[in-house]
C-alpha positions as CSV (number, residue, x, y, z in Angstrom):
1,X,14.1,15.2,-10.7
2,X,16.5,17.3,-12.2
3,X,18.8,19.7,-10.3
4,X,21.3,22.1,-10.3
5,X,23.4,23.9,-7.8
6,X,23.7,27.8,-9.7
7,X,26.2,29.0,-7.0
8,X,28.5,26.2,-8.0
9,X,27.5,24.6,-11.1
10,X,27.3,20.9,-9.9
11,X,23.8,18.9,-11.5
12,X,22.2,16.1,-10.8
13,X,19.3,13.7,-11.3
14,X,17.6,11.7,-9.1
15,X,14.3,9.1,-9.8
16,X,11.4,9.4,-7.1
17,X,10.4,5.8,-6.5
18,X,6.6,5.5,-6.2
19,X,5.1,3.5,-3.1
20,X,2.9,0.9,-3.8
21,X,0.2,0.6,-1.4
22,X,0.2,-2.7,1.7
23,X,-3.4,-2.9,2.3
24,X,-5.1,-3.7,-0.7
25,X,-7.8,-5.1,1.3
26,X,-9.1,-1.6,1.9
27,X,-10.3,1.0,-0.8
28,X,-7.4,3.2,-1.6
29,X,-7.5,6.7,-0.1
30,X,-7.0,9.5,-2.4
31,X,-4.3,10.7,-0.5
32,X,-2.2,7.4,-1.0
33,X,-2.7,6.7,-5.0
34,X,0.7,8.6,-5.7
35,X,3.6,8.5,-3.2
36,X,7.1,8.5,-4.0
37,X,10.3,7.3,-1.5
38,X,11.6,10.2,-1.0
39,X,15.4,10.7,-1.9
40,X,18.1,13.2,-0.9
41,X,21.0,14.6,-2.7
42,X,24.3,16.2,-2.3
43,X,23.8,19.6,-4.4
44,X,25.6,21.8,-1.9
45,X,25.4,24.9,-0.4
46,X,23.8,28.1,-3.0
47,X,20.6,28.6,-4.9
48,X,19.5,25.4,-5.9
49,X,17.0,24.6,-8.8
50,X,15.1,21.8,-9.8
51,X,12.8,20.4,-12.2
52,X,10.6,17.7,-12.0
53,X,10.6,15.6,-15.8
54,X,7.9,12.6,-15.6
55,X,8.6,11.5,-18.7
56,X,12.1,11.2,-18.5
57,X,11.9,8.0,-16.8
58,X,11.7,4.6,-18.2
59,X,8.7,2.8,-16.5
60,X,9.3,-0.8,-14.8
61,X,7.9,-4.2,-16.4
62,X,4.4,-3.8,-16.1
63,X,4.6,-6.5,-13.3
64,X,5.9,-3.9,-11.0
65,X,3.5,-1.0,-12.1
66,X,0.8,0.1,-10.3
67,X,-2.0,2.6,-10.7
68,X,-1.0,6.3,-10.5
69,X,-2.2,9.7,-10.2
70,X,-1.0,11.6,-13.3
71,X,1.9,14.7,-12.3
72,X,2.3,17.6,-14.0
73,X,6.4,18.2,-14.2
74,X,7.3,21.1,-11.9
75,X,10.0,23.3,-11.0
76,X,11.4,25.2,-7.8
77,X,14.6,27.1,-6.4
78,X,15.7,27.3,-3.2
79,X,18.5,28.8,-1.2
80,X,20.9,25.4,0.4
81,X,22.2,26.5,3.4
């Protein structure tokens, strides 16, 4: 995730950690093939934009990957208190 604060100018990025699942004795639920750790950042008060790049990332050894649902990147603003 890429953001930026346009009231004050300050950017940032941030990587979304996916969750593997516990129970792999269980089929998988489609609900739980792609969560992420969610992470919070210090953009500041104003009009806050953000951009979600998947490709930006460099993917773990494939020991640590696991399965997941394809994401389209995304973007949003929002007003930061």
């Amino acid at each position: 995730m890429n953001w930026r604060n346009l009231t004050t100018g300050a950017t940032g990025t941030t990587v979304l950690r996916a969750e593997r699942p516990v129970d792999f004795s269980r089929p998988i639920a489609p609900d739980e093939r792609c969560r992420y750790t969610p992470a919070t950042v210090g953009t500041g008060s104003g009009t806050v934009v953000a951009t979600a790049d998947v490709n930006a990332h460099v993917l773990p050894p494939a020991s640590d990957r696991w399965p997941q649902v394809p994401v389209n990147p995304g973007f949003g603003s929002f007003p930061v208190p």
